[in-house]
C-alpha positions as CSV (number, residue, x, y, z in Angstrom):
1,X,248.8,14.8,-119.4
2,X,247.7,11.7,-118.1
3,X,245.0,9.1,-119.5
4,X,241.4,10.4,-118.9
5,X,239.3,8.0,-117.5
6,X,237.3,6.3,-119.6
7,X,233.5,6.8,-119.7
8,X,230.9,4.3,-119.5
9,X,227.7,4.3,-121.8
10,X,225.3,6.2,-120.4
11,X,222.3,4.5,-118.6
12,X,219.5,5.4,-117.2
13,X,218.6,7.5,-114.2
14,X,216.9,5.1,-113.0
15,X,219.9,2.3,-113.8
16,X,222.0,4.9,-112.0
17,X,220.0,4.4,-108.5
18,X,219.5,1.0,-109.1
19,X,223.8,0.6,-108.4
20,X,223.6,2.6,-105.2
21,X,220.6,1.0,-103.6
22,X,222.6,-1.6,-102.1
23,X,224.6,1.0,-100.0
24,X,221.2,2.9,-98.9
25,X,219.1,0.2,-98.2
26,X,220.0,0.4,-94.5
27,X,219.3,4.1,-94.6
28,X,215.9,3.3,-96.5
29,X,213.4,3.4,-93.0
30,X,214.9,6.6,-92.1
31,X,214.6,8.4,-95.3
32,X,211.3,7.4,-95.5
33,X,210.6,8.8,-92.3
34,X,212.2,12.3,-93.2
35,X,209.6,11.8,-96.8
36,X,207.2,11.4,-94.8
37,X,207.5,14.0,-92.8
38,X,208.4,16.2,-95.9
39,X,205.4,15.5,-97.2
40,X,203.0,16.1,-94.3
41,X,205.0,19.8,-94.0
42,X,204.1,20.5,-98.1
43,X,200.6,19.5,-97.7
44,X,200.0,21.9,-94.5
45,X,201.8,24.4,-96.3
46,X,198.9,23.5,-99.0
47,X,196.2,24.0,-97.2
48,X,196.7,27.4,-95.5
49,X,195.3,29.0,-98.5
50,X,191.7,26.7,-97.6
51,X,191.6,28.8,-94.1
52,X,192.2,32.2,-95.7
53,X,189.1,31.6,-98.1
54,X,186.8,30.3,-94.8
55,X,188.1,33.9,-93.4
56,X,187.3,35.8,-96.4
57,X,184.2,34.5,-96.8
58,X,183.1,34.6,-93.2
59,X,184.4,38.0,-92.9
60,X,181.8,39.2,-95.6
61,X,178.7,37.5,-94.3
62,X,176.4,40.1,-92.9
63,X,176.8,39.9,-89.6
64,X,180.8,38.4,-89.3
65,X,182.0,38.7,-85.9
66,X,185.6,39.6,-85.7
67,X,185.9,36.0,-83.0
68,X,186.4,34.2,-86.4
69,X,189.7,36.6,-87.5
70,X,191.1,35.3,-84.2
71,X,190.3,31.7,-84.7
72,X,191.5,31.5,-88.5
73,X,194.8,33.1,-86.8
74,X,195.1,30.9,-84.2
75,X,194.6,27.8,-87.1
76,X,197.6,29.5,-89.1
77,X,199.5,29.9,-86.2
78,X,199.5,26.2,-85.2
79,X,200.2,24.7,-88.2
80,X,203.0,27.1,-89.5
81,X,204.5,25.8,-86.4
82,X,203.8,22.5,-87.0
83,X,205.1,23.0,-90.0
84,X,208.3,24.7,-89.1
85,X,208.7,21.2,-86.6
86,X,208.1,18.5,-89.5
87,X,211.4,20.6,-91.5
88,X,213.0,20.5,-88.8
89,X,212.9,16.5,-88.3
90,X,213.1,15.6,-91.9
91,X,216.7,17.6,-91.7
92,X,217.0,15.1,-88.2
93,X,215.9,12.4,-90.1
94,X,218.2,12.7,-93.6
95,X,221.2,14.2,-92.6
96,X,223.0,11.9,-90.8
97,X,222.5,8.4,-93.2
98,X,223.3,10.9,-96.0
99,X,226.6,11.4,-94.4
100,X,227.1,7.9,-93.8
101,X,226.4,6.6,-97.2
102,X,228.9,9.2,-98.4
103,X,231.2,8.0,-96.0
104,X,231.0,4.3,-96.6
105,X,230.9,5.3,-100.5
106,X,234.7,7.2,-100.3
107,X,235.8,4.1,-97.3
108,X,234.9,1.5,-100.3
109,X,236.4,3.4,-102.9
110,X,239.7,4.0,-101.5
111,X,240.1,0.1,-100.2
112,X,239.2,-0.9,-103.8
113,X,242.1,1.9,-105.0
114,X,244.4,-0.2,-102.9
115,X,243.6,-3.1,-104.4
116,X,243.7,-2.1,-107.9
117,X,247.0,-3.4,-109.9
118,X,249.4,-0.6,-110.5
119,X,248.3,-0.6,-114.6
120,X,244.9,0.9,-113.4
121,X,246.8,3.8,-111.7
122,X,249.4,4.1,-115.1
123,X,246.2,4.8,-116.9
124,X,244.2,7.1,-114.6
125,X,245.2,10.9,-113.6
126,X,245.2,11.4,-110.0
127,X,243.1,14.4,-110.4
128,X,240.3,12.3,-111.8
129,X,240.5,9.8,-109.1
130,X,240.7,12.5,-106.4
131,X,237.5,14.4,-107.7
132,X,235.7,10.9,-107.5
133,X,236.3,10.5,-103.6
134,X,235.9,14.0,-102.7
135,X,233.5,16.2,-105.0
136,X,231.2,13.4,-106.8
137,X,230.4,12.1,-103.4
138,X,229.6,15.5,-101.6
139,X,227.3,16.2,-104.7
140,X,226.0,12.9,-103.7
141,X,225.7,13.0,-100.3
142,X,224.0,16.5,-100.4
143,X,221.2,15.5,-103.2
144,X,220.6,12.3,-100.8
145,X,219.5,14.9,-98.2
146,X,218.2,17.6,-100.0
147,X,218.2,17.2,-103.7
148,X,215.8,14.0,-103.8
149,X,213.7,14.6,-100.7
150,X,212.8,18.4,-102.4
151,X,212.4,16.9,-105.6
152,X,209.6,14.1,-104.3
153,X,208.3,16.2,-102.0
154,X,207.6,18.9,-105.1
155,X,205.8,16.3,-107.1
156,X,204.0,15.5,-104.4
157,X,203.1,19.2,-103.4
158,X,202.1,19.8,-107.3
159,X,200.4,17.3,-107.2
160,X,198.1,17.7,-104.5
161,X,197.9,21.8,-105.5
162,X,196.5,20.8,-108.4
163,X,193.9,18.3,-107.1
164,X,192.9,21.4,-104.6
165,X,192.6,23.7,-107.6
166,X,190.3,21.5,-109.2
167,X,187.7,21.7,-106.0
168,X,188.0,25.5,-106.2
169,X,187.7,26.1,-110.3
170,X,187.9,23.6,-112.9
171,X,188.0,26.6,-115.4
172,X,191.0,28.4,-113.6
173,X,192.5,24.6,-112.6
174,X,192.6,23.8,-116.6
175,X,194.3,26.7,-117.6
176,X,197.2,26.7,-114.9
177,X,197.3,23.1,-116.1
178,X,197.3,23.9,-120.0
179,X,201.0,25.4,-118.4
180,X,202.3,21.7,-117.7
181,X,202.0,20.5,-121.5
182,X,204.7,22.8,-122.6
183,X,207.1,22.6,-119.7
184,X,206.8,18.5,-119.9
185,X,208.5,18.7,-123.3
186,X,211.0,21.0,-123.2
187,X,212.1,19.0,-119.7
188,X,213.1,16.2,-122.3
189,X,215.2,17.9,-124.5
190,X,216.8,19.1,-121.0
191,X,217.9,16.1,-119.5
192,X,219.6,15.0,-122.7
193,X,221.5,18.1,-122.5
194,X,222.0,18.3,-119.0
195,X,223.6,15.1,-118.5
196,X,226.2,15.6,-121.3
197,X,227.2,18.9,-119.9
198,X,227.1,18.1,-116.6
199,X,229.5,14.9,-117.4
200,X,232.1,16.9,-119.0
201,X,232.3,19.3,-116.4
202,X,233.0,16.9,-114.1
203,X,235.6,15.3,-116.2
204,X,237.2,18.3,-116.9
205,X,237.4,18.7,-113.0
206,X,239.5,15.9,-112.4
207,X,241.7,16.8,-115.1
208,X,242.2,20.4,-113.6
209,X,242.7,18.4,-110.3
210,X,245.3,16.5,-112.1
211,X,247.0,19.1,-113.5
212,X,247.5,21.4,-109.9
213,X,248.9,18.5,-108.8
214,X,251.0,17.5,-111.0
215,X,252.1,21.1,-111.0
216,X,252.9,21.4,-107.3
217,X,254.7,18.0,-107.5
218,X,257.3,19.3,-110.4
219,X,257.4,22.8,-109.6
220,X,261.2,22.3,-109.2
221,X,261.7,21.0,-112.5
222,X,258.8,24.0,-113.9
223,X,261.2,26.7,-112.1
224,X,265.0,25.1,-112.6
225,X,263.6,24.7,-116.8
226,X,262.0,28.2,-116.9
227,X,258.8,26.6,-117.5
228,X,256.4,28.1,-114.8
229,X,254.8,30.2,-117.8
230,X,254.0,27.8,-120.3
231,X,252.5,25.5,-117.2
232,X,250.3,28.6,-116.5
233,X,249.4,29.1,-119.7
234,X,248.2,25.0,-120.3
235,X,246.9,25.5,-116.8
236,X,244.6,28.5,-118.0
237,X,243.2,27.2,-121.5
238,X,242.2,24.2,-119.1
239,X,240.6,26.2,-116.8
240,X,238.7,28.3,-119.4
241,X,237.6,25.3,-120.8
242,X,236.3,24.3,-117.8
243,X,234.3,27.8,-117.4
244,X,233.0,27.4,-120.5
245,X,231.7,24.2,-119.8
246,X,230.6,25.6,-116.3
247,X,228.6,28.2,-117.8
248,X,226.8,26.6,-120.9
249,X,225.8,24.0,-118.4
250,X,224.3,27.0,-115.7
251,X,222.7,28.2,-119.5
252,X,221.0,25.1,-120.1
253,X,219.4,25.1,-116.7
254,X,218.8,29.1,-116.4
255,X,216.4,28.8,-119.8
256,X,215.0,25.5,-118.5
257,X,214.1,27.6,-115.2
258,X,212.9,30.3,-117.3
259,X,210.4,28.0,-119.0
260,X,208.9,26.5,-115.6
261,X,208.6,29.9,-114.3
262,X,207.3,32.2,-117.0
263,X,204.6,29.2,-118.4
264,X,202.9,29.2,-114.9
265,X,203.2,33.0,-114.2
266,X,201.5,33.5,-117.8
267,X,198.9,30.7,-116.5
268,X,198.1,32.6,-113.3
269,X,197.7,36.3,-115.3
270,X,195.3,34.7,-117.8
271,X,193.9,32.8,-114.4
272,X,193.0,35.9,-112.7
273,X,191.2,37.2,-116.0
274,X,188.8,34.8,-115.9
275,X,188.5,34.4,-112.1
276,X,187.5,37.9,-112.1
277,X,184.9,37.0,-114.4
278,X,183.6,33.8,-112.5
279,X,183.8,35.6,-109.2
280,X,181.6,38.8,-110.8
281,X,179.1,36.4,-112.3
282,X,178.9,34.3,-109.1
283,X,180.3,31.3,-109.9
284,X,183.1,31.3,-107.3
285,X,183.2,33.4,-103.9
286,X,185.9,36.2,-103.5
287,X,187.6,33.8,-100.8
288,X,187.4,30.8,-103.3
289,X,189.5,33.1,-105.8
290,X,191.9,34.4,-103.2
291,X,192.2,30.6,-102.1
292,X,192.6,30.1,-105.6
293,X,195.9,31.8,-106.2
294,X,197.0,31.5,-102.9
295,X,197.4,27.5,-103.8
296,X,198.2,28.2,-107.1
297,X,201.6,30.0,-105.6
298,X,202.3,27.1,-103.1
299,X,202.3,25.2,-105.7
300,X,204.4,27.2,-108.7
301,X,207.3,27.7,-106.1
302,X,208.4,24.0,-105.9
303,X,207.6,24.5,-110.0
304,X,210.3,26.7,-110.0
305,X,212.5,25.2,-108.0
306,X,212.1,22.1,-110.1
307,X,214.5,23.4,-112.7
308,X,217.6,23.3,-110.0
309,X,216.6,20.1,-108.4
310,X,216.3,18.2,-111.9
311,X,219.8,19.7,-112.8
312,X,221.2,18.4,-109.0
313,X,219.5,14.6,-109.9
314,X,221.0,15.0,-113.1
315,X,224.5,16.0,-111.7
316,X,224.3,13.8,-109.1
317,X,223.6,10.4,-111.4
318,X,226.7,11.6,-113.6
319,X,228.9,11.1,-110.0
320,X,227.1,8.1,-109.3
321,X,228.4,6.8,-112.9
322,X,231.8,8.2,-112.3
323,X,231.8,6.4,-109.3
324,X,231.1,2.8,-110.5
325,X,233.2,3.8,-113.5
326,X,236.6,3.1,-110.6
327,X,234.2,0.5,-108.6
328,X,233.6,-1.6,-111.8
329,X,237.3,-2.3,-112.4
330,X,238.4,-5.5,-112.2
331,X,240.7,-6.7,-109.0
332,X,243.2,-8.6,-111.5
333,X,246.0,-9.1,-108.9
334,X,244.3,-10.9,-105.9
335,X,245.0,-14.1,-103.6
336,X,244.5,-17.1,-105.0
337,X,241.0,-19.2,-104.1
338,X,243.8,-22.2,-102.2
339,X,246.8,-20.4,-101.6
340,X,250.0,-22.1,-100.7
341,X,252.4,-21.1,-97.8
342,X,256.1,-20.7,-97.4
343,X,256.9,-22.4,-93.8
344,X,260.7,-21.5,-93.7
345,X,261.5,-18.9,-95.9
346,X,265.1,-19.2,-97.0
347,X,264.7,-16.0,-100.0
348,X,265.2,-18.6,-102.8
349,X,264.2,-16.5,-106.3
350,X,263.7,-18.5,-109.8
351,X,262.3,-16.5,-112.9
352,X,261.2,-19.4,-114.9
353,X,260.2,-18.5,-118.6
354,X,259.0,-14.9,-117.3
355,X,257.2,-13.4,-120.0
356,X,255.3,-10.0,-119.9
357,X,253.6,-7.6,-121.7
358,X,251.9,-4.3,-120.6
359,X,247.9,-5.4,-121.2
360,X,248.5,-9.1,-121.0
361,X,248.3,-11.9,-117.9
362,X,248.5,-15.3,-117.8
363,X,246.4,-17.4,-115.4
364,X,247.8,-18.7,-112.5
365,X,247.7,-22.9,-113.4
366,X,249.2,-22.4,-117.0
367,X,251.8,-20.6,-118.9
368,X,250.8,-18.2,-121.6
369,X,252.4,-20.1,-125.1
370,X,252.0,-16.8,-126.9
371,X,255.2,-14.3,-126.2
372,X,253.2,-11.4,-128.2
373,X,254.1,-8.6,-130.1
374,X,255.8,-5.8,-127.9
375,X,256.5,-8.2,-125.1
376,X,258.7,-6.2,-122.8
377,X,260.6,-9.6,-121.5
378,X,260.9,-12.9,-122.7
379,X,261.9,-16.3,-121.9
380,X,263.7,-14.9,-118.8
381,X,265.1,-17.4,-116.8
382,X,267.3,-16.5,-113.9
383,X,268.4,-17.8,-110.4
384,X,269.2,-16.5,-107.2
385,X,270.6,-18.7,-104.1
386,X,269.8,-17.5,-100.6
387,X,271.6,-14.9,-99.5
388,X,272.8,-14.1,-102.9
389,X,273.4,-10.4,-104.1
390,X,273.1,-10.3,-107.9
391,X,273.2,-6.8,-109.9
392,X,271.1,-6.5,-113.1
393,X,272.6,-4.4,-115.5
394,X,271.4,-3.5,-119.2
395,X,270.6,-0.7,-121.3
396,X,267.6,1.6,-121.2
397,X,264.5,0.2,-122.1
398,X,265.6,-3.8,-121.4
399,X,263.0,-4.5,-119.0
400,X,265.1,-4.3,-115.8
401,X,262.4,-2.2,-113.9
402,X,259.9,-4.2,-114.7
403,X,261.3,-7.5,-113.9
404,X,262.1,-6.3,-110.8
405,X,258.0,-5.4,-110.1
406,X,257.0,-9.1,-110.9
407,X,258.6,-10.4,-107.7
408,X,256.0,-8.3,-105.4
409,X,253.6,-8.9,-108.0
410,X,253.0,-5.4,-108.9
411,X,252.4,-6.3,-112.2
412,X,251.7,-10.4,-113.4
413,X,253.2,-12.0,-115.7
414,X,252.1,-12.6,-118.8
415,X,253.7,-16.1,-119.0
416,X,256.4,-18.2,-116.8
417,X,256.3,-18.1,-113.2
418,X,258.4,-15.9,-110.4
419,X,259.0,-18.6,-107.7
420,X,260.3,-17.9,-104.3
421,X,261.5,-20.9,-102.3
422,X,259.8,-23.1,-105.0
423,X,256.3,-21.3,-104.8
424,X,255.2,-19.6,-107.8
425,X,254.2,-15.8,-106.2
426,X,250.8,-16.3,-107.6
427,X,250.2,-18.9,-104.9
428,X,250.9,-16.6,-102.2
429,X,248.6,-14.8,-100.5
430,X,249.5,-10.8,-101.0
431,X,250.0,-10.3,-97.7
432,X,252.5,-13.2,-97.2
433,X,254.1,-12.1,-100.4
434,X,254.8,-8.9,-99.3
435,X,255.9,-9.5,-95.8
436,X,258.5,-11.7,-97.9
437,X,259.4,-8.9,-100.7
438,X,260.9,-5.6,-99.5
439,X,261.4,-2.7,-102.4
440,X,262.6,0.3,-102.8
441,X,262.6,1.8,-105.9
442,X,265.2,4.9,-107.6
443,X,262.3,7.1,-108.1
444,X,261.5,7.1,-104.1
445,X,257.9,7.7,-102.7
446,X,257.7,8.8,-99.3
447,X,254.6,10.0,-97.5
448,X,253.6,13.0,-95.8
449,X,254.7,11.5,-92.2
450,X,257.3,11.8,-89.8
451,X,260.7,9.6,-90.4
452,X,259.6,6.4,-88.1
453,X,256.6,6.3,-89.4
454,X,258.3,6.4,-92.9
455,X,260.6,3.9,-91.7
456,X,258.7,1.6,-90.0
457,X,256.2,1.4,-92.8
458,X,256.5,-2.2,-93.9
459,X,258.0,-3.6,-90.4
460,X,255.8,-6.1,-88.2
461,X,256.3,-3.7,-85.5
462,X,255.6,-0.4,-85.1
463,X,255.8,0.7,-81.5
464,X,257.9,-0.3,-78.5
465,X,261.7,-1.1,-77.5
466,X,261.7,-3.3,-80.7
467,X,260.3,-1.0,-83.2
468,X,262.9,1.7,-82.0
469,X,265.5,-0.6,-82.2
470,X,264.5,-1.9,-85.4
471,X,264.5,2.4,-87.2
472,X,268.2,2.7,-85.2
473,X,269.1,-0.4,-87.2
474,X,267.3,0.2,-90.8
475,X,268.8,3.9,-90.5
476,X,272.3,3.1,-89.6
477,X,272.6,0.1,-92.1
478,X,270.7,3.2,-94.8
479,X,273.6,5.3,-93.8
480,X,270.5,7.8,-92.6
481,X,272.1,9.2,-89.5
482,X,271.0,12.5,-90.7
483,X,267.8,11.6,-89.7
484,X,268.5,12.3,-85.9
485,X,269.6,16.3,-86.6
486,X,266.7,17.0,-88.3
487,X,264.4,20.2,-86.0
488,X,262.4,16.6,-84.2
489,X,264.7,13.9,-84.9
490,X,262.9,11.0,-86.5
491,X,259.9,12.4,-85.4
492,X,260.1,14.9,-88.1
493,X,257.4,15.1,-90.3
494,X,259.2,15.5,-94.0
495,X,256.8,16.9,-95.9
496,X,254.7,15.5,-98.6
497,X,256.4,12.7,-101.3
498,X,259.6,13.7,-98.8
499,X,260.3,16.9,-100.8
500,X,261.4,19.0,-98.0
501,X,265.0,15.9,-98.4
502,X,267.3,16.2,-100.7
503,X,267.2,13.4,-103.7
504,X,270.0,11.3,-101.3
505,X,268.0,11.6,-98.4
506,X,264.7,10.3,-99.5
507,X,267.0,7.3,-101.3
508,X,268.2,6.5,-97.8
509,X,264.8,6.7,-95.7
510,X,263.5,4.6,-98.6
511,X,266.4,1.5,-98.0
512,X,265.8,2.1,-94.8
513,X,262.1,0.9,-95.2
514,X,263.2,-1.9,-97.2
515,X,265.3,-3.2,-94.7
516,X,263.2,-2.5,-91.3
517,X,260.7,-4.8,-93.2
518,X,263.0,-7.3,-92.7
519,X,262.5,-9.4,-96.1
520,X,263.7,-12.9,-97.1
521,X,264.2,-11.5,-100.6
522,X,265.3,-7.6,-100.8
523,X,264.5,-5.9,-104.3
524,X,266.6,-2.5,-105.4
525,X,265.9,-0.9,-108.2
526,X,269.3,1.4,-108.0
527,X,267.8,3.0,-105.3
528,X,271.9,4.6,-104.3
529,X,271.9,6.4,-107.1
530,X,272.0,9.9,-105.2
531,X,274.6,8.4,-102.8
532,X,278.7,9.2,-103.7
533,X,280.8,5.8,-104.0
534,X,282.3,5.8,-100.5
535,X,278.7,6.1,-98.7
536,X,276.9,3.6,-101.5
537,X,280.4,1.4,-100.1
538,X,279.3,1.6,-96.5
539,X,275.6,0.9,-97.1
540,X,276.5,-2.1,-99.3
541,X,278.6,-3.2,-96.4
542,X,276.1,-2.8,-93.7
543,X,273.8,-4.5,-95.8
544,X,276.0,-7.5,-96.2
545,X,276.5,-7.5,-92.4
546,X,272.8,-7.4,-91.2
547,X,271.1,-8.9,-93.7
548,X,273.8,-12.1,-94.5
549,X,270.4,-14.6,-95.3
550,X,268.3,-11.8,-97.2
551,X,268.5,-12.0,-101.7
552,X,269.0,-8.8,-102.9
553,X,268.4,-8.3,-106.4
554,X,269.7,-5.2,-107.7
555,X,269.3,-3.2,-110.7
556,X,272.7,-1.2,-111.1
557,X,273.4,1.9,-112.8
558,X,277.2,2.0,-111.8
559,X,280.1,0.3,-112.1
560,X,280.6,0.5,-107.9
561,X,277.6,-0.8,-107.4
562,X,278.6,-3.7,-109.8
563,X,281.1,-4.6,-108.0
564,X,279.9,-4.7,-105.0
565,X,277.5,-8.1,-106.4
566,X,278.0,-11.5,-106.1
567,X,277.3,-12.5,-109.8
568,X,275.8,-10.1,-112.5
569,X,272.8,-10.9,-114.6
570,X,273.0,-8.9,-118.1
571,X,269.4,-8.2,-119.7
572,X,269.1,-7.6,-123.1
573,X,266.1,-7.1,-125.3
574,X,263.8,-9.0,-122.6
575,X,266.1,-11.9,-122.5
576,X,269.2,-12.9,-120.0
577,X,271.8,-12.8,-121.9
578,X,274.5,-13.5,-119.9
579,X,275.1,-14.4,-116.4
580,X,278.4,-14.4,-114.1
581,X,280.8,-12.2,-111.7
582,X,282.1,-8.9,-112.7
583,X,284.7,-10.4,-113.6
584,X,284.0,-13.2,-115.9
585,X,281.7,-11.1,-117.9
586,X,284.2,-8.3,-118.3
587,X,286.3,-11.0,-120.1
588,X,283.6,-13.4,-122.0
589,X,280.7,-10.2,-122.9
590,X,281.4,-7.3,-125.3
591,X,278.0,-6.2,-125.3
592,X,278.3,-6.2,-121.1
593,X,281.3,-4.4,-121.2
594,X,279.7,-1.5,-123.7
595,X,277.1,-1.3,-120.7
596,X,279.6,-1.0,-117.8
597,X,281.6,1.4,-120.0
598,X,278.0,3.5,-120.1
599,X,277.0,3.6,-116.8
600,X,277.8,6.7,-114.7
601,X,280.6,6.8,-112.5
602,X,279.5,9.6,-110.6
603,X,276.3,9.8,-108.3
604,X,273.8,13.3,-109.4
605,X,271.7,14.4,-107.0
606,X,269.0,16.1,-109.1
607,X,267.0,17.6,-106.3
608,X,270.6,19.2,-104.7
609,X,271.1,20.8,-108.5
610,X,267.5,22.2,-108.8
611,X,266.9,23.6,-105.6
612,X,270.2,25.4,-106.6
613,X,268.5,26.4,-110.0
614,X,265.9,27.6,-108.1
615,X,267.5,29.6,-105.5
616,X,269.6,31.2,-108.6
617,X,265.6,32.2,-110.1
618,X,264.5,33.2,-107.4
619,X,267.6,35.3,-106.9
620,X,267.3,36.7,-110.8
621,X,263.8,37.5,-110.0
622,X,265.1,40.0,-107.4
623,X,267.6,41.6,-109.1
């Protein structure tokens, strides 16, 4: 499973609003408008019961007409319209900037995703990052417009109620009151609970999240392994877990609603005991009692209501925390406050002292003096010339991946300096960098789009005679004419991560990304390794043709591919150990040739030989 994000102390509620105020400050005058009108709906709804008791007492005056039955009607009529009107503007009023603060919210959060480094995403599960931007912000959104208008609005109606009671009875108001005492403590000991719960469920949500899609992702390594059941099985203690979480929290609140309902009820029933009594001793009118409890049940609704919208404030501060939780980290791979510039690039590349460790970064003026303890590379120096194609080759676990991702600067380094053309990378702005860096990696990404788009990904043009010209290229030099008989041609949507391609396929859209970008310096981590000799021949050939001023660097997992370099750089425990053709290494480096003699000298398509797997269980499941 991956990391679980990590939780922040708790703070307060108020601590928690305090953070989003700067994104609903422009939303403020309208809120206040739907409050307002909120509020002026509650306290009509209020003082209803104020004409029933001028009916009931008019009606049993000697003498009562029934003219005053009509006008009382007439009085309830008007304002339960009025009423009805005020809801419907405060939905007018709310709805909309809710929507747009939850919009701007998910906007800001996924640009500040983009801009994390790629050791915030090694640490986080998807799933948790994905329940962030979709459910912690609809919670958000919908207490914005319903949650914390009810909730003020409620206060606001109790408030009032009571103050009403008090003109009515002070004996009856004080012992509806007495209710209050009870309810105010035990709505302590619930928040603290609350909170807790409601946090865990929502971190055991994204790790569900994370889990389906990890799931869907590997399903062909889950069916070609015979795996699907113990997946299930992980899947379902995670989702009981979740249920249990669910339903202690829905335990928590139903009691805490039980309090704030049966408290008042008990109030009313020992209420209408001694109303009975003021109203037979003539201390109170029959209407004044009937007015009585008619307020005292506009006000014990939003009472009990209060239990759900404490437990939706609650719910919604935890995603307001989960939500600054990914806001609050740090942008550690940024441009530089002066950057420099590259006027002519000529793809120059110069690892200078390169040292890195996982955790670690060293500041853009200096070199880090300390290598560290479980530094992954060390004292690496190593040159390319313009033009140049040099293959790195090593063992598993030398570092060759991740020198690779210090040239596009998806990592930093921790000491040293990655120079192109002279300019440490650090200087560059990202964008520059990147226009200058093409990758493509073994383990190939592709999104959910159609080929060109695919292709065209990294390329200063995307539309037009050039643009198409620019995929025919990138595709033929990729060796990716297969591209063209797929059901649209390269307008073929593949599917998401590419899936729907064989493992060779998606290697070949992915070069031919790298190359539509058109990069000074071209970056491979093996990404052939699907492709059989003769084609991995022809695409090294193409590549030499079209792209004669571009440095490739190249990590190599076969001895063809080897070949095929200008000079080899050998990496070994962090460090270059040795650095010359093919040739001159075979002769001068046993340790380099115990690595060629390791490599495969065959290409395995792994996705070809599971979907076979697959077919064959599907088959067996058949039979």
């Amino acid at each position: 499973m991956p990391k679980q994000a990590p939780a922040l102390d708790q703070i307060s509620f108020r601590g928690s609003l305090a953070r989003l105020a700067p994104e609903a400050r422009s939303i403020v005058p309208r809120l206040i408008a739907g409050l307002a009108v909120g509020l002026l709906a509650s306290v009509l709804a209020v003082l209803v019961p104020q004409v029933f008791r001028a009916i009931i007492d008019t009606l049993l005056r000697p003498g009562a007409g029934p003219s005053a039955v009509v006008w009382a009607a007439a009085v309830v009529l008007v304002m339960g319209v009025v009423e009805a009107a005020l809801t419907f503007l405060r939905r007018i009023f709310v709805l909309d900037p809710a929507t747009n603060v939850e919009t701007s919210l998910r906007v800001k959060l996924y640009r500040h995703l983009q801009l994390l480094p790629v050791s915030f995403h090694d640490g986080w599960g998807s799933g948790q990052l994905l329940s962030r931007a979709m459910t912690d912000l609809n919670l958000l959104r919908r207490w914005l417009a319903f949650g914390a208008m009810y909730l003020i609005i409620s206060f606001a109606t109790v408030f009032v109620g009571i103050a009403m009671l008090f003109t009515i009875s002070w004996q009856l108001a004080l012992i509806f009151l007495a209710a209050a005492i009870p309810i105010s403590v035990y709505s302590f000991r619930f928040r603290r609970q609350f909170v807790a719960v409601s946090r865990r469920s929502q971190d055991q949500a994204g790790d569900l999240a994370t889990a389906v899609e990890e799931s869907v992702h590997g399903i062909r390594v889950l069916k070609a392994f015979g795996r699907s059941r113990e997946a299930l099985e992980s899947f379902a203690l995670q989702a009981e877990e979740l249920r249990d979480t669910e339903v202690t929290k829905a335990r928590h609140l139903a009691i805490f609603s039980m309090v704030v309902t049966l408290l008042p009820e008990l109030a009313l029933g020992s209420g209408l005991m001694v109303g009975l009594w003021l109203a037979g001793t003539g201390q109170i009118t029959v209407g004044a009692l009937a007015a009585f409890f008619a307020t005292a049940a506009a006000v014990a609704n939003p009472v009990e209501m209060s239990g759900a919208l404490v437990g939706m404030a609650l719910t919604a501060k935890t995603a307001i925390d989960r939500h600054y939780e990914v806001m609050d980290e740090p942008i550690t791979i940024a441009d530089p406050d002066e950057p420099a510039s590259i006027a002519a690039p000529h793809g120059a590349l110069a690892f200078r002292n390169v040292r890195f460790a996982f955790g670690t970064r060293a500041p853009r003026k200096a070199a880090a003096a300390n290598d560290g303890a479980g530094a992954i590379l060390r004292n690496v120096n190593l040159e390319l010339v313009p033009g140049e194609t040099m293959a790195l080759v090593g063992v598993t676990g030398s570092g060759k991946t991740t020198l690779l991702a210090l040239v596009p600067r998806l990592y930093d380094v921790s000491g040293g300096s990655v120079e192109i053309d002279g300019v440490d990378v650090r200087e560059l702005t990202l964008p520059e960098l990147r226009r200058a860096v093409s990758v493509a990696f073994e383990d190939t990404t592709l999104f959910s789009s159609s080929v060109r788009d695919n292709v065209l990904l990294g390329a200063d043009v995307r539309e037009g005679p050039e643009a198409e010209a620019l995929l025919d290229e990138a595709l033929d030099v990729a060796q990716a004419h297969f591209a063209y008989s797929l059901p649209e041609g390269v307008d073929t949507r593949i599917g998401e991560e590419g899936l729907s391609l064989s493992g060779g396929q998606r290697q070949r859209i992915a070069l031919a990304r790298a190359i539509a970008a058109k990069p000074s310096v071209l970056v491979l981590d093996d990404p052939l390794s699907a492709l059989d000799v003769a084609t991995e021949e022809r695409v090294e050939g193409r590549l030499r043709d079209v792209l004669t001023d571009t440095t490739t660097l190249i990590v190599a997992h076969r001895p063809s591919t080897v070949a095929l370099a200008d000079r080899v750089a050998l990496l070994r425990d962090g460090v270059i150990d040795d650095v010359g053709t093919h040739a001159e290494l075979l002769a001068r480096n046993g340790h380099y040739r115990y690595v060629i003699a390791s490599l495969d000298s065959e290409p395995r398509d792994l996705d070809t030989a599971l979907d076979t797997d697959d077919n064959l269980d599907d088959l067996e499941e058949a039979r």
